[in-house]
C-alpha positions as CSV (number, residue, x, y, z in Angstrom):
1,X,0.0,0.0,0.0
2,X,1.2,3.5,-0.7
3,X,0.7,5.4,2.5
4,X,1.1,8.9,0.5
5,X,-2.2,7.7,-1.6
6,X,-5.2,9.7,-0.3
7,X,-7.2,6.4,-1.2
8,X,-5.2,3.8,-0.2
9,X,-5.0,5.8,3.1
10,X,-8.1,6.3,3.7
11,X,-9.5,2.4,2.8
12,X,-6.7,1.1,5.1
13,X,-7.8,3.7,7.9
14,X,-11.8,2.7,7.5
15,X,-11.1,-0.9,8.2
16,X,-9.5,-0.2,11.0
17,X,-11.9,1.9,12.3
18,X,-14.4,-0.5,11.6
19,X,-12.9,-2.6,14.0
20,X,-12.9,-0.5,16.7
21,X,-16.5,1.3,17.0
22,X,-20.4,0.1,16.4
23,X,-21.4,-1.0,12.7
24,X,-23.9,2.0,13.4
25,X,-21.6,4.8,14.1
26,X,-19.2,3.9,11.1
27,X,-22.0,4.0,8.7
28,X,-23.4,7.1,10.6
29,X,-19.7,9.1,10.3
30,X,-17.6,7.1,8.1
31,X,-19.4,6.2,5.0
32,X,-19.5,9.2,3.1
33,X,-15.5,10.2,4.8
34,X,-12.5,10.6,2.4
35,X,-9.6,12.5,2.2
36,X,-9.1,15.8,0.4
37,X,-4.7,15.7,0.1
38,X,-2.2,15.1,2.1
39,X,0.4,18.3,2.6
40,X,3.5,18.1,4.0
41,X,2.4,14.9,6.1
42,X,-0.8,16.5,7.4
43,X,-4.0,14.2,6.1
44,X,-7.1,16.9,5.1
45,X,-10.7,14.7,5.4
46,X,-13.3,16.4,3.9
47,X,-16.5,16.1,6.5
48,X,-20.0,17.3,5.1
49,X,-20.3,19.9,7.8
50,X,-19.2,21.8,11.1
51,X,-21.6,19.4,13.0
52,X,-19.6,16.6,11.5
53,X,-16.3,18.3,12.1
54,X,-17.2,19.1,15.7
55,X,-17.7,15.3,16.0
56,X,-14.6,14.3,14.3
57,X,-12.5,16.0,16.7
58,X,-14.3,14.8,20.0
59,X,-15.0,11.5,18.9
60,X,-12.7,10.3,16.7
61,X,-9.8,12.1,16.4
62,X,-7.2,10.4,18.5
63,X,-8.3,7.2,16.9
64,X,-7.7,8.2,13.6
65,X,-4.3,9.4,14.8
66,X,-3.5,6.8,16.6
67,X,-4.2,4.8,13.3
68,X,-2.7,7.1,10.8
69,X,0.5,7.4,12.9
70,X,0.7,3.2,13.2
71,X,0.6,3.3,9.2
72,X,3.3,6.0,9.1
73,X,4.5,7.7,11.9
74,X,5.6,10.6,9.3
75,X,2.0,11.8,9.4
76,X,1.9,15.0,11.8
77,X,-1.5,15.7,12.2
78,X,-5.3,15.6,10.5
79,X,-7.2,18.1,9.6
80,X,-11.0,18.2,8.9
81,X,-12.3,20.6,6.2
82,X,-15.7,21.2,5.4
83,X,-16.7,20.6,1.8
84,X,-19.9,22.0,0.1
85,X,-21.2,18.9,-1.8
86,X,-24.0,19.4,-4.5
87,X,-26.4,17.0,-2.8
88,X,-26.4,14.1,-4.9
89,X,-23.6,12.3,-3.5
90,X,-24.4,8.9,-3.1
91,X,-23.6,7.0,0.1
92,X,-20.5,4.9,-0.3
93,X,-17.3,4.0,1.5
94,X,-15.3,4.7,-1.7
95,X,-13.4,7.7,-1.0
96,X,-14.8,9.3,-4.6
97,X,-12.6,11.9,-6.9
98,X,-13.7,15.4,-5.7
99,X,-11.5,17.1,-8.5
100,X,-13.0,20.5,-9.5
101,X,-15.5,20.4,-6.9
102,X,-14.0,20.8,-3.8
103,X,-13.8,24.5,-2.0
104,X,-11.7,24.3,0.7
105,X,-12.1,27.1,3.2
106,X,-8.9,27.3,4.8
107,X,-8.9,30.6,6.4
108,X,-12.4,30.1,8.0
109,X,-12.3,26.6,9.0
110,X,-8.4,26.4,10.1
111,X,-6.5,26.1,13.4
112,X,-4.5,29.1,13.6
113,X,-0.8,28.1,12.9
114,X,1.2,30.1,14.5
115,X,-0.3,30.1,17.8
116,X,-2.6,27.0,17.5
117,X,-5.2,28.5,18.6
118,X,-8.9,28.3,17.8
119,X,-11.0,30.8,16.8
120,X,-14.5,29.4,17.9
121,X,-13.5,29.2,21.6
122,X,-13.9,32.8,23.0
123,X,-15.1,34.4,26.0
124,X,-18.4,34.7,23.5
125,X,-19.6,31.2,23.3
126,X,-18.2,30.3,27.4
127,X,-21.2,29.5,29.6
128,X,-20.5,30.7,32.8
129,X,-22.4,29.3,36.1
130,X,-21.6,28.7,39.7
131,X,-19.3,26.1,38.5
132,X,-17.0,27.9,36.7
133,X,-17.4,31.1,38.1
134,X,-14.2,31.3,39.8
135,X,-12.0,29.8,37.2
136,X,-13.8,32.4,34.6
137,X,-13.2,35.4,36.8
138,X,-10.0,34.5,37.5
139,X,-9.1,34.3,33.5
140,X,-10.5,37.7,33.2
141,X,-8.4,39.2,36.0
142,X,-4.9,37.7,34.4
143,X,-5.7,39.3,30.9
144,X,-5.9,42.7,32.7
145,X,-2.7,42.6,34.2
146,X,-0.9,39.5,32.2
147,X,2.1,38.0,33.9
148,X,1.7,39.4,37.4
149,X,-1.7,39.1,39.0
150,X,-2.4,35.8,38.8
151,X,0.9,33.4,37.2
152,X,1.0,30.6,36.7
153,X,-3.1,30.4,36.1
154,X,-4.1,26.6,37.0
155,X,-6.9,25.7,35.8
156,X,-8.2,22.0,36.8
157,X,-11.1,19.6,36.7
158,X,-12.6,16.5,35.4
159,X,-12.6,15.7,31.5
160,X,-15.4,17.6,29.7
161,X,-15.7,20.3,31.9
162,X,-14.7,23.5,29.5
163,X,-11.0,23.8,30.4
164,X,-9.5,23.5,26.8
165,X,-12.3,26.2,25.5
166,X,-11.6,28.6,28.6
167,X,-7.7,28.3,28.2
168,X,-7.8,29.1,24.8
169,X,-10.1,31.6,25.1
170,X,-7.7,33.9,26.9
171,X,-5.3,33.5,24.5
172,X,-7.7,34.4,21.6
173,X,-8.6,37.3,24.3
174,X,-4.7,37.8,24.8
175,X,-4.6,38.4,20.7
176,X,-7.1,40.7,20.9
177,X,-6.1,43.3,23.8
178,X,-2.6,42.9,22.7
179,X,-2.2,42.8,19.1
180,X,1.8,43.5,19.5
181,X,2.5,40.2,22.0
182,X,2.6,36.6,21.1
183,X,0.6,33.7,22.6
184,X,0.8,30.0,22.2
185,X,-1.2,27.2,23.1
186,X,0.0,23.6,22.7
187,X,-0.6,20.4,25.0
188,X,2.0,18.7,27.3
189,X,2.4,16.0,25.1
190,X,3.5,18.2,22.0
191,X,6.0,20.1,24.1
192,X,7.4,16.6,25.0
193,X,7.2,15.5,21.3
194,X,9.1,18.6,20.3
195,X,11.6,18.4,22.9
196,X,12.5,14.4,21.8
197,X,12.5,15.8,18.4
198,X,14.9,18.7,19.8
199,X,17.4,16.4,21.3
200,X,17.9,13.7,18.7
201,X,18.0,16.6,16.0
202,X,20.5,18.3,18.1
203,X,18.6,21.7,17.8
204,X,17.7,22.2,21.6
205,X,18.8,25.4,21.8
206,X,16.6,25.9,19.0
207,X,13.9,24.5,20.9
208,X,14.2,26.8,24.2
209,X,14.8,29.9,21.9
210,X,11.1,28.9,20.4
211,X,9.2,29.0,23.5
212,X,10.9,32.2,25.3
213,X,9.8,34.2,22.8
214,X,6.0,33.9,24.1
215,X,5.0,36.2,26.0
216,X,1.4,34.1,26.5
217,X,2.6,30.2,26.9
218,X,-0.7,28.3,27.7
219,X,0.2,24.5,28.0
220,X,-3.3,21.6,28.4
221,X,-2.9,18.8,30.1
222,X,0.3,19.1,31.9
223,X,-0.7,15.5,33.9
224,X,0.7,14.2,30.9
225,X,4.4,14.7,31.9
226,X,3.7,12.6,34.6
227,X,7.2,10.3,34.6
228,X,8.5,12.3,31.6
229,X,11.5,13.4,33.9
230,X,13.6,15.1,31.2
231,X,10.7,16.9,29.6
232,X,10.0,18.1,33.5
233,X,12.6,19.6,33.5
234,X,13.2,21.3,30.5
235,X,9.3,22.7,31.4
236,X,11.0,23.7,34.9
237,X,13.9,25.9,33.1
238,X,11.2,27.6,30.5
239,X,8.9,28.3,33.4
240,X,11.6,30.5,35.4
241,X,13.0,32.1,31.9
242,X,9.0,33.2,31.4
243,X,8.2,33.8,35.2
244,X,11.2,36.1,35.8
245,X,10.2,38.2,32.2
246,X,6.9,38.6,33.7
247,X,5.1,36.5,30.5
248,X,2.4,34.9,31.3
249,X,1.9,31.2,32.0
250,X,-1.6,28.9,31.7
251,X,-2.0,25.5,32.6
252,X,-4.4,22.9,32.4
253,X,-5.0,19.4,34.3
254,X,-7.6,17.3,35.7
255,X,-6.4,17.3,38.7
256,X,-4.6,20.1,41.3
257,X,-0.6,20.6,41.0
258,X,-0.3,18.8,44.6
259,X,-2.1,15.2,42.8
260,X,-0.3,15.3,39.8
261,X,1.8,12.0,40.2
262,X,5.1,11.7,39.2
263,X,6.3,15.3,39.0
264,X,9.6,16.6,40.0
265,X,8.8,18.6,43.5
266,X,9.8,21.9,42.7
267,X,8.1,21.3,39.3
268,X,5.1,20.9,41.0
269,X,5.9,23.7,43.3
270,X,6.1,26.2,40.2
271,X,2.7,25.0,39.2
272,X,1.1,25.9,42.3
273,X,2.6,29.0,43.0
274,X,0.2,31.3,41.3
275,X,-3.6,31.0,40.9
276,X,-4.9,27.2,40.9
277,X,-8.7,27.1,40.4
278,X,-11.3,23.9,39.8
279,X,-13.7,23.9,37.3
280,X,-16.6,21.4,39.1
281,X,-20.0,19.5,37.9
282,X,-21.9,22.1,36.3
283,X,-25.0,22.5,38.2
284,X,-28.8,22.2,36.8
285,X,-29.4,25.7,35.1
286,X,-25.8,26.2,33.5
287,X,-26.2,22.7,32.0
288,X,-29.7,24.1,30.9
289,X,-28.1,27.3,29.8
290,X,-25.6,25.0,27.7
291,X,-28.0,23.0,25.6
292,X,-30.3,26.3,24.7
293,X,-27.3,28.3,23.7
294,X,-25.8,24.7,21.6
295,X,-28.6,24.5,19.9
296,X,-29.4,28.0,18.9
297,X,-25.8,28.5,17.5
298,X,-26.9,25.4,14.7
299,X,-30.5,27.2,14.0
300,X,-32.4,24.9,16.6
301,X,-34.1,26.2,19.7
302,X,-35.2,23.4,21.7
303,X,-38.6,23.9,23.7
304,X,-38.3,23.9,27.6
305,X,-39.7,20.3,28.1
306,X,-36.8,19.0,25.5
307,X,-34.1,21.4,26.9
308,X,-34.7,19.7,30.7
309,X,-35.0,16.7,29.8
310,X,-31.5,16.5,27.8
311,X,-30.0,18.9,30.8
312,X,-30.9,16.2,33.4
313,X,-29.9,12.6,31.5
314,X,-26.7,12.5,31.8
315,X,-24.6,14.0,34.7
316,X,-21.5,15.3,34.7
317,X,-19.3,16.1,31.5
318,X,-20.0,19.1,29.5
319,X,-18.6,17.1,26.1
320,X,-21.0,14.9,26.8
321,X,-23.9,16.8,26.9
322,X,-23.2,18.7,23.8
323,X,-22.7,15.4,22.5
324,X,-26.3,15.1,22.9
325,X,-27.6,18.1,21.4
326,X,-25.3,17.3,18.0
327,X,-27.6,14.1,17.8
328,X,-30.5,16.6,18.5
329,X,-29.4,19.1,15.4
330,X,-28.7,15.9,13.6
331,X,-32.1,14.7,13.9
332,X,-33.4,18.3,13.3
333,X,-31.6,18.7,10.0
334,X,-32.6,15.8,8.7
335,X,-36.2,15.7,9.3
336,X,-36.3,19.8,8.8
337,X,-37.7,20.1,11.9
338,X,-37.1,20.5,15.6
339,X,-37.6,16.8,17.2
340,X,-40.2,16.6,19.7
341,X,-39.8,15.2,23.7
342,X,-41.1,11.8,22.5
343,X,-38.6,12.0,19.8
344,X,-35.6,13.0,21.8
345,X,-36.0,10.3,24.7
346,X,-36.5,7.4,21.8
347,X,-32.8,9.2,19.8
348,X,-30.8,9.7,23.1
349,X,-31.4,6.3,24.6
350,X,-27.4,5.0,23.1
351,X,-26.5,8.4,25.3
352,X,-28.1,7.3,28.5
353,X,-26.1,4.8,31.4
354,X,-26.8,2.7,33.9
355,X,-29.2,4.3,36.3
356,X,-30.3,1.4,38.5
357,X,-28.4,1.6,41.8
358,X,-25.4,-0.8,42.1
359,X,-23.4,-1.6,44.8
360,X,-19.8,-1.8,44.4
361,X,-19.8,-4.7,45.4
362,X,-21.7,-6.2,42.9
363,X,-19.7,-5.1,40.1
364,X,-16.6,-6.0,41.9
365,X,-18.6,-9.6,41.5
366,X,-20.1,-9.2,38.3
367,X,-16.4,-7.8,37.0
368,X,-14.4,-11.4,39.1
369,X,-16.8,-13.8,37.8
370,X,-16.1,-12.4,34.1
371,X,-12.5,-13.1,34.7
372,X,-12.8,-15.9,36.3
373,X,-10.5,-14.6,39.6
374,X,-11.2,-14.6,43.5
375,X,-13.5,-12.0,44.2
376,X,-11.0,-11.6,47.3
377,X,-8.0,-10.8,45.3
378,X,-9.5,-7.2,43.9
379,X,-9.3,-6.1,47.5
380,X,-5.7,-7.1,48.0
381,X,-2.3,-5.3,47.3
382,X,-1.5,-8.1,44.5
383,X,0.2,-6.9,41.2
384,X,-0.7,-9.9,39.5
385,X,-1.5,-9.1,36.0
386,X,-4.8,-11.2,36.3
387,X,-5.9,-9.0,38.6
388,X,-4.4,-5.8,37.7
389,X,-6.4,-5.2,34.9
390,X,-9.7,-6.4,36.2
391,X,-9.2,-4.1,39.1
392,X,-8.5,-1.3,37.0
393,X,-11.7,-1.6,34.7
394,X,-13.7,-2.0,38.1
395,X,-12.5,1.3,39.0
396,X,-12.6,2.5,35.5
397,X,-16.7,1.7,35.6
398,X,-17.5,3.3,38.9
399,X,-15.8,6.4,37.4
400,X,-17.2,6.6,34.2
401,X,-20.7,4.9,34.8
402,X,-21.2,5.6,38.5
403,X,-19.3,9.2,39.0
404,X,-18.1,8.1,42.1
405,X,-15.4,9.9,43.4
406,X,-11.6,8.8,43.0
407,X,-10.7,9.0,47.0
408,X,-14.1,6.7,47.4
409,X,-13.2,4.0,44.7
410,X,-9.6,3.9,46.3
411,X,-10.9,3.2,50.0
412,X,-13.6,0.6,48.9
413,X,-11.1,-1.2,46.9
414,X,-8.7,-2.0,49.7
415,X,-7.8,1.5,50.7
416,X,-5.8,2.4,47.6
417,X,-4.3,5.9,46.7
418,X,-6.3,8.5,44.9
419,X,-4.0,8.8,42.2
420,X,-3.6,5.1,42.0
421,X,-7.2,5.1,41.2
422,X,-6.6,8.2,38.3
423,X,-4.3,6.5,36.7
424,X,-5.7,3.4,36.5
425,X,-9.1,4.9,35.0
426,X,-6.6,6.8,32.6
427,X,-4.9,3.7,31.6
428,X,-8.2,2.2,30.5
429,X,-10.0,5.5,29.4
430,X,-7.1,5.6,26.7
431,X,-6.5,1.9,25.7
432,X,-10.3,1.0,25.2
433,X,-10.2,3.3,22.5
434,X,-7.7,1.5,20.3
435,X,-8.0,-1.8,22.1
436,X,-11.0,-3.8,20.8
437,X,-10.8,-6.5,23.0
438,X,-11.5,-4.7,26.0
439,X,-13.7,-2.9,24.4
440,X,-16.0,-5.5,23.9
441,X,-15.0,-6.8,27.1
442,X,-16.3,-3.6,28.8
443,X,-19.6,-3.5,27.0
444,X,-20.3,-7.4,28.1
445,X,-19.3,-6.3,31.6
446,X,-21.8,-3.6,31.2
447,X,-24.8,-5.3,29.9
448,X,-24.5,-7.6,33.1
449,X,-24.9,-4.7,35.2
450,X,-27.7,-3.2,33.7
């Protein structure tokens, strides 16, 4: 197969993905997918709309890296450009010639290069409630007086709460007020990609030159340089070179500097020693507020009985819940009109989990007997790999399914360690993604719960 072959690609991508996600959702995304080019080892798929690119990125994206990179790990990145069809494309897997009738809007549709930021997340489009109150006033005050009042900004929570769209809306904030000054955004794991790259090349004074010149440096993710000891401290060195120049320095994490694991102490010190505020559970009338605003921005507005109902399924993760209303303007675009209660609970069932009450003790069972281990030997301080993993998906599922708490799932599972308990749900959150096995595994552990 030629890998630089936008078809060949692109067939030898689908059957992976294929593999790894319901029969329903590939026809539903994938079907009607190709790709536009490939530029200087970036892989442009053409997606019908911004609905569909939205989805790409939430949904998809780091599986389609993950599987472009494992083809060729020459690819950088993909990129998902909207393409105005006629209307009379027929549905089919075959990535079809779009020669002559493709407009790509670059400028419009684009990731900003030189500062990587994205134009659709701004102060604008940022719902702001109780839960997010602090962590939003606190932005606000660090773009008045950038690099002093509050620096480092830490901004922390669970996944899908907002904390990409908020960090990166200071910086397209930053742009704004300060036309003459430089921001940046990238996450932890590119800065540790670039510094590898930096170090093999030889080019590492190349590499600190490039990120000193920022006088905005806003970094997602930092957990991710949990163990990365050299990257830790080549983060350590940029911090004090910004810090002592008065730039100004944002972070991101899903969890507060002092529970980051496996981070150099007076790393971790630098991280905490400005501003470190949670973003928590949105609460009732910002999840409301969410959905109305969501849906209005596609053309739909949702009647109250519809926009309750959606706010209260599912607890807990803001992605999620706007995952929800795309299915709504889904629906509402192709029937041409707004989908009606009745309509909305039959289309969001695949969105709703578990809501019976289960003990964890019962899935502690339910998870042993599927493995075929001693119930026992969850509880104990074995690192047998038999157990290991069945442990970790038991804690993965009380997380994900059950929302209980990570100091709670540690001391009902034999008194473990928070962070034992986040890393473990990590480890699984990631692999079940490109791991099929467990995947499946996870959904029959699930249906025996239900």
């Amino acid at each position: 197969m030629d890998a630089k072959n936008p078809k060949e690609l692109w067939e030898q991508v689908l059957t992976q993905v294929e593999l790894s996600i319901s029969p329903a959702n590939f026809n539903t995304w994938f079907r009607n997918s190709f790709v536009v080019k490939i530029d200087d080892n970036i892989i442009y798929v053409g997606v019908p709309s911004q609905f569909f690119k939205d989805w790409y990125l939430k949904k998809f994206h780091s599986l389609l890296l993950k599987i472009v990179r494992d083809i060729s790990y020459e690819f950088r990145n993909i990129e998902y450009v909207i393409v105005k069809d006629d209307g009379h494309r027929k549905v089919s897997r075959e990535p079809k010639s779009r020669s002559g009738a493709i407009e790509l809007p670059l400028d419009e549709f684009y990731i900003n290069k030189s500062d990587n930021l994205n134009p659709r997340y701004t102060f604008d489009t940022f719902i702001v409630g109780s839960f997010n109150n602090l962590a939003y006033v606190a932005s606000q005050a660090a773009l008045v007086r950038p690099g002093i009042t509050y620096n480092p900004l830490f901004i922390y929570g669970d996944t899908g709460r907002g904390k990409t769209h908020l960090i990166q809306a200071i910086g397209n904030q930053f742009k704004k007020q300060y036309p003459g000054r430089k921001a940046f955004y990238l996450t932890s794991e590119k800065f540790a990609v670039d510094y590898t790259d930096s170090v093999q090349a030889g080019t590492a004074n190349r590499f600190k030159d490039k990120y000193r010149q920022y006088d905005l440096l806003i970094m997602d993710d930092v957990h991710f340089l949990s163990k990365k000891d050299k990257t830790q401290e080549e983060l350590f060195h940029l911090f004090n070179a910004l810090h002592d120049t008065n730039k100004q320095i944002i972070f991101s994490s899903d969890r507060p500097p002092v529970a980051i694991p496996d981070i150099a102490e007076r790393l971790k010190s630098r991280l905490a020693s400005g501003m470190a505020v949670d973003i928590g559970e949105p609460d009732p009338e910002s999840r409301m507020a969410i959905v109305r605003k969501k849906a209005a921005s596609h053309g739909v507005f949702l009647s109250d009985d519809v926009i309750e109902y959606v706010s209260t399924t599912l607890s807990g993760s803001i992605r999620e819940l706007e995952g929800m209303v795309n299915s709504i303007i889904c629906q509402a675009q192709v029937k041409g009109s707004v989908p009606d209660i009745a309509e909305v609970r039959q289309s969001l069932r695949s969105f709703t989990r578990p809501q019976k009450v289960v003990s964890i003790k019962n899935i502690v069972e339910k998870v042993a007997e599927f493995y075929g281990i001693d119930e026992e030997s969850i509880y104990e301080k074995t690192r047998r790999r038999e157990v290991v993993r069945p442990r970790q998906i038991i804690m993965y599922l009380l997380r994900e399914d059950f929302n209980i708490s990570y100091p709670t799932i540690g001391t009902k599972l034999g008194g473990r360690d928070h962070t034992t308990v986040i890393h473990s749900c990590e480890k699984i959150k990631r692999e079940v993604i490109v791991d099929t096995s467990l995947s499946k595994d996870i959904q029959s552990i699930r249906s025996l719960l239900v």
